[in-house]
Residue frames as a rotation matrix with the C-alpha (Angstrom) as fourth column:
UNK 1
-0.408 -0.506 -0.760 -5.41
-0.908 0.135 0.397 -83.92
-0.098 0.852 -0.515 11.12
UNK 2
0.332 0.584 0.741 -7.51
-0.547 0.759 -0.353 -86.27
-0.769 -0.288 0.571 10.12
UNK 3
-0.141 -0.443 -0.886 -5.51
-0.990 0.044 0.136 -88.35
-0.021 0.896 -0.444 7.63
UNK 4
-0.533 0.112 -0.838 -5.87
-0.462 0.791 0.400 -91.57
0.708 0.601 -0.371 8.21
UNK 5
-0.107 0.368 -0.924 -8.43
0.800 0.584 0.139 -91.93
0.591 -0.724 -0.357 10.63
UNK 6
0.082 0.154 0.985 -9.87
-0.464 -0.869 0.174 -89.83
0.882 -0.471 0.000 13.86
UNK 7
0.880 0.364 0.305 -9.42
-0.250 -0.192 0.949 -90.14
0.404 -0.911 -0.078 17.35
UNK 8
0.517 -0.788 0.335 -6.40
-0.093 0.337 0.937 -91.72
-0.851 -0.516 0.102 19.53
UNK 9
0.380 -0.500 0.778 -3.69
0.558 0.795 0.239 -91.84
-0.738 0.343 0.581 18.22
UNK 10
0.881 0.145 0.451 -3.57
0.421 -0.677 -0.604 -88.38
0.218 0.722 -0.657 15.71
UNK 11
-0.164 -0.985 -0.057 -0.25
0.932 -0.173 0.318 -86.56
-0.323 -0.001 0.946 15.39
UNK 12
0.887 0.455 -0.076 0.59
0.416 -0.860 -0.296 -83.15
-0.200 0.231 -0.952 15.34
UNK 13
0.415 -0.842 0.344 3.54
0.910 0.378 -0.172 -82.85
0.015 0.385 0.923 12.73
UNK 14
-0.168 -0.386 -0.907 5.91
0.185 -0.916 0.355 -79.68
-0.968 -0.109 0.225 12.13
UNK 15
-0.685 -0.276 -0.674 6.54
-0.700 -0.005 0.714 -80.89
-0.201 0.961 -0.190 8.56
UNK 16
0.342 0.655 0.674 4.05
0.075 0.696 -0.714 -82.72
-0.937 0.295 0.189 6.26
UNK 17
-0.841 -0.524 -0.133 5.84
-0.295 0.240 0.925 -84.23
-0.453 0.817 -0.357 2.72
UNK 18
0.268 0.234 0.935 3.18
-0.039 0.972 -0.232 -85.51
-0.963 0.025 0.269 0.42
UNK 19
-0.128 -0.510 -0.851 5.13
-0.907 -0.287 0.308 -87.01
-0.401 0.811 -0.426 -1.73
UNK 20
-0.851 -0.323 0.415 4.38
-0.316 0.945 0.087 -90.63
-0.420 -0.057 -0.906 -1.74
UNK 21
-0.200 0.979 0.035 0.71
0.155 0.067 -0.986 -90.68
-0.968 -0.191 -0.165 -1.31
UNK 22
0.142 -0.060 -0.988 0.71
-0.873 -0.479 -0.096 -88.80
-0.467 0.876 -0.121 -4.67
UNK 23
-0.287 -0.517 0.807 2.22
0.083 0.825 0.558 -91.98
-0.954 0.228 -0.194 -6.50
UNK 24
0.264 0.228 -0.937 2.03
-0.403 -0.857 -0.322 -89.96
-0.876 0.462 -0.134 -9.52
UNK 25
0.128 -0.303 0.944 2.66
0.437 0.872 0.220 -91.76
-0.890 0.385 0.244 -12.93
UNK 26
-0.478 -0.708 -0.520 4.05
-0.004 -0.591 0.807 -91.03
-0.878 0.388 0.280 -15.88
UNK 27
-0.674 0.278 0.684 1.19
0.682 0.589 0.433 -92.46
-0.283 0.759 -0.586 -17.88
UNK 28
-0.309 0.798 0.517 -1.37
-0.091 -0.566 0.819 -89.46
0.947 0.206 0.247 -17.12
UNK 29
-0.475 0.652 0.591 -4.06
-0.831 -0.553 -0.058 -88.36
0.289 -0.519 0.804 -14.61
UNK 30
0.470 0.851 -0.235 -6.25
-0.832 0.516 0.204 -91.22
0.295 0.099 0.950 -15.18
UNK 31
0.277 -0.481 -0.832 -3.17
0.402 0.844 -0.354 -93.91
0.872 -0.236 0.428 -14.24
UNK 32
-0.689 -0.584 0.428 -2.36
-0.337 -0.264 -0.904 -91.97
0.641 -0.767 -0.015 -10.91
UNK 33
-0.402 0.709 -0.579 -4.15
0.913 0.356 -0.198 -92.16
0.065 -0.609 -0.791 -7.60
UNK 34
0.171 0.375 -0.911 -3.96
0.600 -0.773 -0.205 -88.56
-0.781 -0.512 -0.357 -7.23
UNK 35
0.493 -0.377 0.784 -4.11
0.570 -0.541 -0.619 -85.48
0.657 0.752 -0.051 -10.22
UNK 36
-0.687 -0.704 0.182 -2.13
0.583 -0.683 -0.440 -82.71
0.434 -0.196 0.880 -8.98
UNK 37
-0.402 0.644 0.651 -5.23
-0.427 -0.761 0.489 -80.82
0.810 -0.081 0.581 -8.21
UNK 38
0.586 0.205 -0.784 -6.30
0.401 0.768 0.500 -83.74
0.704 -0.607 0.368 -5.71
UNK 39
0.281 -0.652 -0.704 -3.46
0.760 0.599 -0.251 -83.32
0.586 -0.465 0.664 -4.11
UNK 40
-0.786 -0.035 0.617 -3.10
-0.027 -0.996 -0.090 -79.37
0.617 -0.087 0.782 -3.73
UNK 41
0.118 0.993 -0.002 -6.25
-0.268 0.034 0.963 -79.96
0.956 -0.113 0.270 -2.62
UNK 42
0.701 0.377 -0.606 -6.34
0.257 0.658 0.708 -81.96
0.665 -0.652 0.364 -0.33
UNK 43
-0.075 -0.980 0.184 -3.09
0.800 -0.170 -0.576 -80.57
0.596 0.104 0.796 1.10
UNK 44
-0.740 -0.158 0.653 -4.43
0.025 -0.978 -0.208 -77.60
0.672 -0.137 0.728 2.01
UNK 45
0.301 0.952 0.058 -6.72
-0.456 0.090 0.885 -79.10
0.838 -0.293 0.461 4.18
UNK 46
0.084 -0.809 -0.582 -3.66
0.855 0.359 -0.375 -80.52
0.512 -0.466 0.722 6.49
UNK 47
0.683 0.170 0.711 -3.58
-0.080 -0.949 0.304 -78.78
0.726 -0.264 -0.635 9.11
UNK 48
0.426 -0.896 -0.124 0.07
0.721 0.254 0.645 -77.97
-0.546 -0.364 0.754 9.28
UNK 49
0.645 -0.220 -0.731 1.73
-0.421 -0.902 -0.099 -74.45
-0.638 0.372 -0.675 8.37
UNK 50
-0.032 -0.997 0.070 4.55
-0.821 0.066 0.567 -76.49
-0.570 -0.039 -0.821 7.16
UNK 51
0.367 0.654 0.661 2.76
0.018 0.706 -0.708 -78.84
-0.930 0.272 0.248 4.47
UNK 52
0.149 -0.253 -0.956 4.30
-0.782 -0.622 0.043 -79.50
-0.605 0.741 -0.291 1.01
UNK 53
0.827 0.240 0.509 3.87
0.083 0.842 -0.533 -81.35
-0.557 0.483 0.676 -1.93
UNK 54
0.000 -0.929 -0.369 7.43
-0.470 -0.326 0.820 -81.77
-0.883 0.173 -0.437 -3.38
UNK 55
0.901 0.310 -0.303 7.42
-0.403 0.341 -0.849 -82.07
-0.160 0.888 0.432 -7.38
UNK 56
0.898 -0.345 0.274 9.37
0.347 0.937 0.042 -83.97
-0.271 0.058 0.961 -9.35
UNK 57
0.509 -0.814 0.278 12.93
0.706 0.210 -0.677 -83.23
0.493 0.541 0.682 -9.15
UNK 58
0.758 0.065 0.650 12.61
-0.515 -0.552 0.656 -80.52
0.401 -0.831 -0.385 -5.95
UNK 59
-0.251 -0.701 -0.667 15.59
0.360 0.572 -0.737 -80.74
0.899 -0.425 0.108 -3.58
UNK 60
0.832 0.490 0.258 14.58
-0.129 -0.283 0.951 -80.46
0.539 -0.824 -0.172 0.11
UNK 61
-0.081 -0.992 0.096 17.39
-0.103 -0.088 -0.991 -79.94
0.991 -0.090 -0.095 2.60
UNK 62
0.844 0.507 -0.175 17.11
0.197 0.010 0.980 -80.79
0.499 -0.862 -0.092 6.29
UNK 63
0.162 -0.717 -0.678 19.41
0.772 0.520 -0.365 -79.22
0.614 -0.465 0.638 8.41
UNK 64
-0.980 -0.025 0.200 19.77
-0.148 -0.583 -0.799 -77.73
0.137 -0.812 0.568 11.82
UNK 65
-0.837 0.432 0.337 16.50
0.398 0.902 -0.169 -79.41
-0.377 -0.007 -0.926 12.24
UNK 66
0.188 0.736 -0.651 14.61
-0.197 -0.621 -0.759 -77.35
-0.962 0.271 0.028 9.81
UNK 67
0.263 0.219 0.939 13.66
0.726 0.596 -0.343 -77.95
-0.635 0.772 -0.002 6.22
UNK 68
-0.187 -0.364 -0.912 15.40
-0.264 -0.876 0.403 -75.38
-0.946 0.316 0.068 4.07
């Protein structure tokens, strides 16, 4: 998982949320950092079975330590 960087120091999550990164805007494509395609993208290149890009308004549930 090379997200932010390679060697030392790399992590090998269960769960991967991007939901921040995304900082999606209500203005359009061209005011975000990321389009939606970017992100799918890039997403699927995470290399974590457990990887989702949670849209707006999506409830996620954690419990019994598992993301339902």
């Amino acid at each position: 998982n090379n997200i932010l960087g390679s060697g030392a120091g790399q992590v090998e999550p269960d769960y991967v949320l991007l939901s921040h990164i995304l900082e999606l805007a209500h203005a359009g494509v061209d005011e975000s950092r990321w389009s939606l395609d970017m992100a799918l993208e890039r997403a699927s290149k995470i290399n974590c079975e457990q990887t989702y890009v949670p849209m707006w308004g999506e409830k996620l549930v954690w419990k019994n330590n598992k993301l339902n």
